[in-house]
ZAMARGU-4260 file (C-alpha; in steps of 0.2 Angstrom, whole numbers, plus 5000, padded with zeros to 4 digits):
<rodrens>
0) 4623/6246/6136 | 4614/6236/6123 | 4617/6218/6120 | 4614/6206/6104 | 4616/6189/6098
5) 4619/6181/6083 | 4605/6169/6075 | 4614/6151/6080 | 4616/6142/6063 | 4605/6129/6058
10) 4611/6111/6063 | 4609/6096/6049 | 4613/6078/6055 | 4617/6067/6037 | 4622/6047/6041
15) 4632/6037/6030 | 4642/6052/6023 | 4660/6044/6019 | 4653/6042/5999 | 4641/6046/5988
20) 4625/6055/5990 | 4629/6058/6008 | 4648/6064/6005 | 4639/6076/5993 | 4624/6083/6002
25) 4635/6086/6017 | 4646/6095/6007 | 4631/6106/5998 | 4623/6109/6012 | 4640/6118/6022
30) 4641/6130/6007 | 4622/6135/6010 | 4628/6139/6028 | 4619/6123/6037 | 4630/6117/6053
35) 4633/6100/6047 | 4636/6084/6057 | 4644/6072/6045 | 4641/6056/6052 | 4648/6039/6047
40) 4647/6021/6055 | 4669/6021/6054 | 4679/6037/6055 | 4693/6029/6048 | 4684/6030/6032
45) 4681/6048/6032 | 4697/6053/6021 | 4688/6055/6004 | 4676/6065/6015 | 4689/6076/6023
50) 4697/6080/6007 | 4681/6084/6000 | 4679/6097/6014 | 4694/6104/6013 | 4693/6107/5992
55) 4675/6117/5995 | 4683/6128/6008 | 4669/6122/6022 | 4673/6115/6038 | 4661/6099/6045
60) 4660/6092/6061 | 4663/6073/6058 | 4655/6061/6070 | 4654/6042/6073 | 4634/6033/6072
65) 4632/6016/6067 | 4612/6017/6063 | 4609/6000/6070 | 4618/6002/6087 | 4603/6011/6096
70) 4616/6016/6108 | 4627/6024/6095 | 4613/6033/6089 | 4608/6042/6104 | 4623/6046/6112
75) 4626/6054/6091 | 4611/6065/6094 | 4612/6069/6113 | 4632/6075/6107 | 4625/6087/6093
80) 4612/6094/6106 | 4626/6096/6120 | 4638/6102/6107 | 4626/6115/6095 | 4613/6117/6107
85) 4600/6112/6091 | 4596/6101/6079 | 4585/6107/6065 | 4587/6092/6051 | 4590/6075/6049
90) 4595/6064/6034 | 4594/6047/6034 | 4605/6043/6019 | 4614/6027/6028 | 4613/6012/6021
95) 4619/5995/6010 | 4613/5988/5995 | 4609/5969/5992 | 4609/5957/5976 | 4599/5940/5981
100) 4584/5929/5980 | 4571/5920/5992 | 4575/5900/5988 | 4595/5908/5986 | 4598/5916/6005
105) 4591/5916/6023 | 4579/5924/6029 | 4591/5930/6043 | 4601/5938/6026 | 4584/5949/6024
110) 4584/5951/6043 | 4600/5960/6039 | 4596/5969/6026 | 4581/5977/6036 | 4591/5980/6050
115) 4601/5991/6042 | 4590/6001/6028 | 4574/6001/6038 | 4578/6001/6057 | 4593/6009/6057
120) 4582/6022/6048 | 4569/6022/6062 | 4584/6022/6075 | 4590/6040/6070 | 4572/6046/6067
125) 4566/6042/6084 | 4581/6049/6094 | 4581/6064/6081 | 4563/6069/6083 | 4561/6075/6099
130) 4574/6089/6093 | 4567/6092/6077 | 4549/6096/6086 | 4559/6108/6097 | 4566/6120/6080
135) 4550/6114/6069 | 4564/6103/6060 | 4564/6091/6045 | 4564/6073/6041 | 4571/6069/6027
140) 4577/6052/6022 | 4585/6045/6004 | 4575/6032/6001 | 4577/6024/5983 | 4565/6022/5966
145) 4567/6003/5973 | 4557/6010/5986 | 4542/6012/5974 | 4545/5998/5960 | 4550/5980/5965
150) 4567/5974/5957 | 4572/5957/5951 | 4587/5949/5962 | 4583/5964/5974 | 4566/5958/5985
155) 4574/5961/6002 | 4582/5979/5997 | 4566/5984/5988 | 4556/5979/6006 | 4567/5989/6017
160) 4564/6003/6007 | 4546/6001/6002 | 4545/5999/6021 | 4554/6016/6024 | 4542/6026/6010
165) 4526/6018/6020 | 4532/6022/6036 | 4536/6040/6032 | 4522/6043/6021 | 4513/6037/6037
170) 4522/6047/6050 | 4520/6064/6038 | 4507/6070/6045 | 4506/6065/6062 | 4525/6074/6063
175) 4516/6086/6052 | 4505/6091/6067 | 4519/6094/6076 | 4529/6106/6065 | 4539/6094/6058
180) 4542/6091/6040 | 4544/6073/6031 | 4550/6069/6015 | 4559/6056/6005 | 4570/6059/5992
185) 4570/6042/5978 | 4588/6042/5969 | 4589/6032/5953 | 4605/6025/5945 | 4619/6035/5955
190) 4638/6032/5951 | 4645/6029/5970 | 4652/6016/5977 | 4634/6009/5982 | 4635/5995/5968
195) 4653/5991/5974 | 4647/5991/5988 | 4636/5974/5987 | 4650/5963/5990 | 4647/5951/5977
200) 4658/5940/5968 | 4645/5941/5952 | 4650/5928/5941 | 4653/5916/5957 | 4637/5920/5961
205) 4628/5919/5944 | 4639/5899/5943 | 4629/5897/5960 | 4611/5904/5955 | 4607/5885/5948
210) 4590/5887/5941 | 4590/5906/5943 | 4608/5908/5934 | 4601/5913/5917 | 4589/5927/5925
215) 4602/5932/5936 | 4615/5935/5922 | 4602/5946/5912 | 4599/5954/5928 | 4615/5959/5928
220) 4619/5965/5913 | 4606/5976/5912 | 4611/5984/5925 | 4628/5988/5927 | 4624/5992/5908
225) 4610/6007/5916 | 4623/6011/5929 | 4639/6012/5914 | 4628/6022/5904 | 4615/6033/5913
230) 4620/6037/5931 | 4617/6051/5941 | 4629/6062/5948 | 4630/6062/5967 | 4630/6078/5967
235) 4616/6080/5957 | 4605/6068/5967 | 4610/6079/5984 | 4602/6094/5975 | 4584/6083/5978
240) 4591/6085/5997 | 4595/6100/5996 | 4578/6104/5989 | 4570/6093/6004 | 4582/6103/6015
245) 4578/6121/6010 | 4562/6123/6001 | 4549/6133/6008 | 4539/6119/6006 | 4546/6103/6002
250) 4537/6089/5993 | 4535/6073/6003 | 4542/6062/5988 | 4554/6071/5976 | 4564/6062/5963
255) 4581/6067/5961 | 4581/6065/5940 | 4570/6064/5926 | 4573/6046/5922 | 4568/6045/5940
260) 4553/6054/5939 | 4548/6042/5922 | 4553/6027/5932 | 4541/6027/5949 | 4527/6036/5939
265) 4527/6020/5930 | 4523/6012/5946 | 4512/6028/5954 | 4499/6026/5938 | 4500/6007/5936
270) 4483/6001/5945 | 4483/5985/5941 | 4502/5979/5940 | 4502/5973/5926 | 4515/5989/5918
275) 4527/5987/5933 | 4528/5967/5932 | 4529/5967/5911 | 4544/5981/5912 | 4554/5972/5925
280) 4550/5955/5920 | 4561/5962/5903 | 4576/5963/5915 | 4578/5943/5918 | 4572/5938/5900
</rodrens>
């Protein structure tokens, strides 16, 4: 009698999937046939994710991880491996944006904002890599082009994820030895719900900017003006997931759009500064 078994499917782990890039690269990456654990911080949130699910014809298996709850994390990871047996990619796509200034906030207001873009990010990665060395896995972590070019009004955002780019740029080739591939993935302007998503009272915050309130409201303007008129798709920025997901060999740092790609190279080829600091310096002018 002769026996035979089936290739078990390929298990992704995707945080902060109830919106955005994350409800759209879950969503791509059941159609190409991945095993996908849809993660978010509140399940009660997970209708539009649901719904999504259900209208692409794909099932997910949706699961609770707060990414700064070390806790939450592991028992998330140590439930995929009892559950599927494997875990053979990770994408950190978790986190919250921030609108603020040093002399205008706390430094436990950075703390926060660290906590959730940059350590949460580490939280999953640690708990996740032990796995991902098992199947020769991938790290893959959507990171931002804040993560290459420093933003007016958005210092501690932009360190959370510059921190996250050095990091993993670091970590490449060491988990690289190991059989594990890292790459970051650097949206621009993307229509979710991210910029909602700041909780700001704008104009009661640009009243309370005091000597900062002029800069702030160009600040502004300029940019719900790039988000009105030149955002990104989610779905098209979870194709540069995808791309990190499947590729034979993915890139470390891939750019999810052209504007994207024009935007960080201004920073890549800028030795001395002085391109990236004249182009934003525009913004609060």
């Amino acid at each position: 009698m002769s026996t035979s078994s089936a290739t078990p499917a390929r298990t992704v782990l995707i945080t902060g999937t109830s919106s955005g890039i994350g409800l759209a690269a879950a969503i791509a990456a059941a159609r190409a046939g991945w095993r996908v654990v849809a993660t978010l911080r509140d399940t009660s949130r997970a209708d539009a994710l649901r719904k999504a699910a259900v209208e692409a014809g794909v099932e997910l298996d949706i699961r609770q991880l707060d990414v700064v709850d070390e806790a939450s994390v592991i028992a998330a990871v140590e439930g995929v491996i009892a559950d599927h047996g494997r875990l053979d990619a990770v994408v950190n796509n978790a986190g919250a944006g921030h609108v603020g200034t040093l002399e205008l906030e706390s430094v436990a207001d950075v703390r926060e904002v660290m906590e959730v873009n940059f350590f949460g990010v580490l939280n999953v990665s640690k708990a996740a890599m032990p796995h991902l060395r098992a199947t020769g896995g991938r790290l893959i972590t959507v990171t931002s082009v804040g993560g290459v070019v420093g933003q007016p009004f958005n210092e501690a955002y932009c360190a959370a994820k510059f921190a996250v780019e050095g990091y993993m740029e670091s970590l490449a080739p060491v988990a690289g030895a190991v059989g594990v591939s890292v790459s970051v993935v650097e949206p621009g302007a993307v229509a979710t719900e991210f910029v909602n998503n700041i909780g700001l009272d704008l104009e009661a915050r640009i009243a309370a900017a005091g000597p900062y309130s002029g800069a702030l409201r160009h600040y502004v303007e300029r940019t719900v003006g790039q988000f009105l008129n030149g955002a990104q798709t989610p779905a098209g920025a979870a194709e540069s997931v995808m791309e990190a997901l499947t590729a034979d060999r993915p890139a470390f740092r891939i750019q999810t759009s052209q504007w994207a790609r024009d935007f960080t190279g201004t920073k890549l080829a800028d030795q001395d500064g002085s391109a990236v600091v004249g182009m934003t310096g525009a913004w609060v002018a």
